[in-house]
N, C-alpha and C positions, 0 to 999 in steps of 0.2 A: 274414180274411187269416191266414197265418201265418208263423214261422221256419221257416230251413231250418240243416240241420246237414250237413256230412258229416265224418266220421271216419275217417282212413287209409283212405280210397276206393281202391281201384286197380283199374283194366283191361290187362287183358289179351288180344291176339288172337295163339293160337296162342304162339309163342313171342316173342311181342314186346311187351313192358312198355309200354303207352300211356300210362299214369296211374299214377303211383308215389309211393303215398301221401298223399292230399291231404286236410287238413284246412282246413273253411272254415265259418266262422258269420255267417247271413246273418239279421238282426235280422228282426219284423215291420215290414212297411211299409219295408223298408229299398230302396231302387233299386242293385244289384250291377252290374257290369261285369265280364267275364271276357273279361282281352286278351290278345294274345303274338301272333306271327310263325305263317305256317300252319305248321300241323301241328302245333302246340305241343299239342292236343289239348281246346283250348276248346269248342269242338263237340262232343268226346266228352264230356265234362263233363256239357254241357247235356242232351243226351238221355238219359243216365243217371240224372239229375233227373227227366226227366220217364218215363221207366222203357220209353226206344225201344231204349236198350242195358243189356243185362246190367250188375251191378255182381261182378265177380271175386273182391272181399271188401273188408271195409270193412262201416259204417254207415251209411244215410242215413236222416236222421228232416224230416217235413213235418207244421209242427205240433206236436212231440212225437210223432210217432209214426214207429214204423218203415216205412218202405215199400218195403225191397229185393225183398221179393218180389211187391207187388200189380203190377196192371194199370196201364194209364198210364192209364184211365179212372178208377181209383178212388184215385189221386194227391189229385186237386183241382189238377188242374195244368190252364194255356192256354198252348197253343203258338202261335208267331206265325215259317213258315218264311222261310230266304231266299227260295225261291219260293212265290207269292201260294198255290200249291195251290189256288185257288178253282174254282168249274165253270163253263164256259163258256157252257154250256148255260141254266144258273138266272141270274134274276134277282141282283140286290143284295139286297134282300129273302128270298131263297130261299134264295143263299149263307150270309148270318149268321144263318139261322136253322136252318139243317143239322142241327146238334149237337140243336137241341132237337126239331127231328122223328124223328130218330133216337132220340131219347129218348123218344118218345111223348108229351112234352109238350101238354097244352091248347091248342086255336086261342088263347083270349085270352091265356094265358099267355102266348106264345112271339110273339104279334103286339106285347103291352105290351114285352117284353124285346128285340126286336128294335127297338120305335123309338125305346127310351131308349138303345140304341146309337148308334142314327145317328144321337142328338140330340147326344150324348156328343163323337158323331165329325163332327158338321156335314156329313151326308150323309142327309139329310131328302129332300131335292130328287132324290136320286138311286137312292130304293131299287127302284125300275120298271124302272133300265136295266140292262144286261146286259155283261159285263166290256170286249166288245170297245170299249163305248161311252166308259171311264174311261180315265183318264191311270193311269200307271204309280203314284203316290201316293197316287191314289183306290181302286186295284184292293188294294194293301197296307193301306189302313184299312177297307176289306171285310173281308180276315184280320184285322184287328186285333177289328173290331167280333164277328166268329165267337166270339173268344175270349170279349169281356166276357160275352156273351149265358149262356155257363157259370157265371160269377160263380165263377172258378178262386179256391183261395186264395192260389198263385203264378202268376204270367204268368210264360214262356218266349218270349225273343226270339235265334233264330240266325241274326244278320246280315241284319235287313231290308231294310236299307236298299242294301246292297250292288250290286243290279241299279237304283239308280234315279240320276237325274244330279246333277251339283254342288248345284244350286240345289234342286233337289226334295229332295235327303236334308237338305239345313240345313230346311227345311222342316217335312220330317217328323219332322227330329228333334227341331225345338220343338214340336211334337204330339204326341210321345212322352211327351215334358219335363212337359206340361201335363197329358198324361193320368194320369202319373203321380200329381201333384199331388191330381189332380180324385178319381182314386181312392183315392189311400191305400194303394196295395194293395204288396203283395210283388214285385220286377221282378226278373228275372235275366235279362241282355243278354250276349251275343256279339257280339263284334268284333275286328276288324282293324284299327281307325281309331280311336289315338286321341285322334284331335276328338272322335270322340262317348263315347270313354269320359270324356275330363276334363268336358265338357260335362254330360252324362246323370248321372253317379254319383254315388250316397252315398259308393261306397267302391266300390276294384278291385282287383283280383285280377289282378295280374302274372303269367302262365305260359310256362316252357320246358319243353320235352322231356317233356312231363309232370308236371313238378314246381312249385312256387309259389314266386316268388321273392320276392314280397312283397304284402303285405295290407295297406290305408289308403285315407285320403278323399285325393280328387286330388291337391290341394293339397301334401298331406302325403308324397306319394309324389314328387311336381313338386322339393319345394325339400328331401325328406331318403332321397333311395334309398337304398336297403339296400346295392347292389353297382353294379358298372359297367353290367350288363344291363339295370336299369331304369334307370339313368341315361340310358343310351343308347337305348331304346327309347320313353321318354315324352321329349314335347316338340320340336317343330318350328321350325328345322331341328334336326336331333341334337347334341347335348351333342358341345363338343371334349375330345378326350383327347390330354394332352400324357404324355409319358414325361420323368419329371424326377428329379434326385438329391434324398433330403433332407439338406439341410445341419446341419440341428441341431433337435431337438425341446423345447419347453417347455411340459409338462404338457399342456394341449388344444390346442395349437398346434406348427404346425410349417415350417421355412423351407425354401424350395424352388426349385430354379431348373434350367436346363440351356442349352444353346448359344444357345436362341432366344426364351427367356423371362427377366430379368431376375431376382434373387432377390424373393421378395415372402412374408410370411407368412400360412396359411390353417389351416384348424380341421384338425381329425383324425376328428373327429365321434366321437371316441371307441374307431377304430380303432387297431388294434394297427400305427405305424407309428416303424419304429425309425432313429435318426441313421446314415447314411452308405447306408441303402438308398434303392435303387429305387422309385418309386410312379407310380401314375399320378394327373395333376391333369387335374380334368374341369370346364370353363365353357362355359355358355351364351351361344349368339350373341349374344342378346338382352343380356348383361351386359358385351357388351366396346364400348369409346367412341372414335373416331378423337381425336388430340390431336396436339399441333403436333410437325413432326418433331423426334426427341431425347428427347422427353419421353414417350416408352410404354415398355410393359415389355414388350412383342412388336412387333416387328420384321419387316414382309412386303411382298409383291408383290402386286398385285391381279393375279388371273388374269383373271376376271369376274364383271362385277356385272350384278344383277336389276336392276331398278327398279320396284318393286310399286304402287306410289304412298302409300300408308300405310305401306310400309318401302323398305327397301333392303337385300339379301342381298348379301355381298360374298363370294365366294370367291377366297382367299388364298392364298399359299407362303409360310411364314416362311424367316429367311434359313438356317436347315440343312435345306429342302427339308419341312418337316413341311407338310400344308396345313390349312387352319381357315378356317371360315367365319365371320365377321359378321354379325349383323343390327341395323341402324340402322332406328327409329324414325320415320324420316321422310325426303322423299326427296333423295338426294344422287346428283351426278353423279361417276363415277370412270373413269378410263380405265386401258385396259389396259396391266397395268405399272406402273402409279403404286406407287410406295411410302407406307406407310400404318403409320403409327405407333397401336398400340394400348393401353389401358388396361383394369383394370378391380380389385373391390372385392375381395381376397382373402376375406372374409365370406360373399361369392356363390360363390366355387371348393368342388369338393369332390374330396376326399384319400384315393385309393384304394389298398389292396396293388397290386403289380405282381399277386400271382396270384389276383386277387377276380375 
């Protein structure tokens, strides 16, 4: 296995900045995530890893070693696309074994490496039949099995899972999770969703426009964003953003309020926010609690509610027209219009500039 590095990476197409500087250290054995909104250029990313696209200028080292200008054959790299790419034509068998006939590799070699694949991948039973015969999540652990058969030092995954359905991608993606595990090895994942980035990751790599807005283990990134954009980008439903005055600041704390939120004290987390501005205050649905009317510190209408059965999403107006959503815990019945009194733990809010 190994690390990957890159160093003030950038792309470039033509006169359009795609990648604008990106530094990122990805341990051995480390499982990465690289998320953001399309186009953010997470895909570009990845293929210039595995050396599909040029690198503009910049460092990249696999290993310790340079590799911006080799072959993506002489990376050590396994790619796993969003489309299975596999042959229609070949067997299971025939498919993961590609790369090493291509390589000229030994009948026994390539027959021993091939079934400790599909042992790997719990596709024993299936290396005889041919794609049209697999489900959508068999045909994907074909590509996957392609790759181990290389014994890459990093696996490349861009959006696997993407072409397969609800229940198949939860699926594969604790297959993923496992295979990880089982190997050890170097993972660098794309995505759009993320469930599978907080799920899958050691650590993620938040991307806009090119740039990196923040680098941590889920968790980390979950309960301490950098900015409003990862705030707002991780965690489902999306983090509320209130627009609120600060009333008065003390040291790591500061008091906050506006027409529709009660004053309540919350952290600063060390930003730069000063008495009589502007900020924005950001909570999780997840952290706000229905409580008897009078007694909340937000004040709304229920527009409409979910009923998940394991939760309840409420979508709300508070009383100066702002909207915010809810999520309860467990299931509750609400009608449209109800007034609904809210609460929640100023400890759990986080305390943004107006221009972050």
């Amino acid at each position: 296995m190994a690390n990957v590095n890159l160093s003030n990476v950038t792309k470039r197409f033509g006169a359009v900045d795609v990648i604008k500087g990106v530094d990122i250290d990805i341990d051995d054995g480390e499982f990465t995530v690289f998320v953001g909104p399309s186009g953010c250029g997470k895909s570009t990313l990845l293929r210039m890893v595995a050396g599909l696209e040029d690198i503009t200028s910049g460092e990249l080292r696999i290993g310790g070693r340079v590799v911006n200008d080799l072959q993506p054959k002489e990376r050590g790299v396994g790619m796993v696309f969003q489309s299975y790419a596999i042959f229609p034509h070949m067997t299971v068998r025939e498919n993961i074994g590609f790369g090493l006939t291509i390589a000229r590799a030994g009948k026994a070699e390539k027959n021993a490496k091939v079934e400790e694949a599909a042992r790997i991948l719990q596709m024993e039973n299936l290396l005889d039949r041919r794609p049209s015969q697999l489900s959508g999540g068999q045909r994907q652990r074909v590509a996957i099995g392609r790759a181990i058969v290389r014994n890459p030092s990093v696996f490349l995954f861009d959006e696997p899972l993407s072409n397969l359905d609800a229940a198949l991608r939860m699926d594969m993606r604790m297959e993923i999770g496992k295979l990880h595990k089982q190997l050890g090895a170097t993972m660098i994942y794309v995505t759009h969703d993320q469930v599978e980035a907080m799920t899958l990751a050691d650590k993620i790599v938040v991307l806009k426009e090119g740039r990196v807005m923040q680098v941590g283990a889920p968790m980390d990134l979950y309960h301490r964003p950098a900015n409003l954009f990862v705030a707002g980008f991780l965690g489902a439903p999306s983090m509320n953003f209130l627009d609120v005055e600060v009333i008065d600041v003390n040291g790591d704390e500061a008091r906050v309020g506006n027409a529709a939120l009660d004053p309540i004290v919350v952290r600063t987390a060390g930003r730069a926010i000063a008495k009589g501005s502007k900020a924005v205050l950001g909570v999780r649905p997840q952290y706000l609690a229905p409580v008897e009317p009078g007694a909340g510190m937000l004040h709304g209408k229920v527009r409409i509610a979910e009923r998940l059965g394991s939760e309840t999403v409420v979508d709300l107006a508070l009383r100066d027209g702002t909207p915010l959503i809810a999520a309860f815990g467990e299931d509750k019945v609400f009608e449209d219009g109800q007034p609904v009194d809210l609460r929640f733990d100023g400890a759990s809010a986080h305390l943004f500039p107006r221009e972050a």
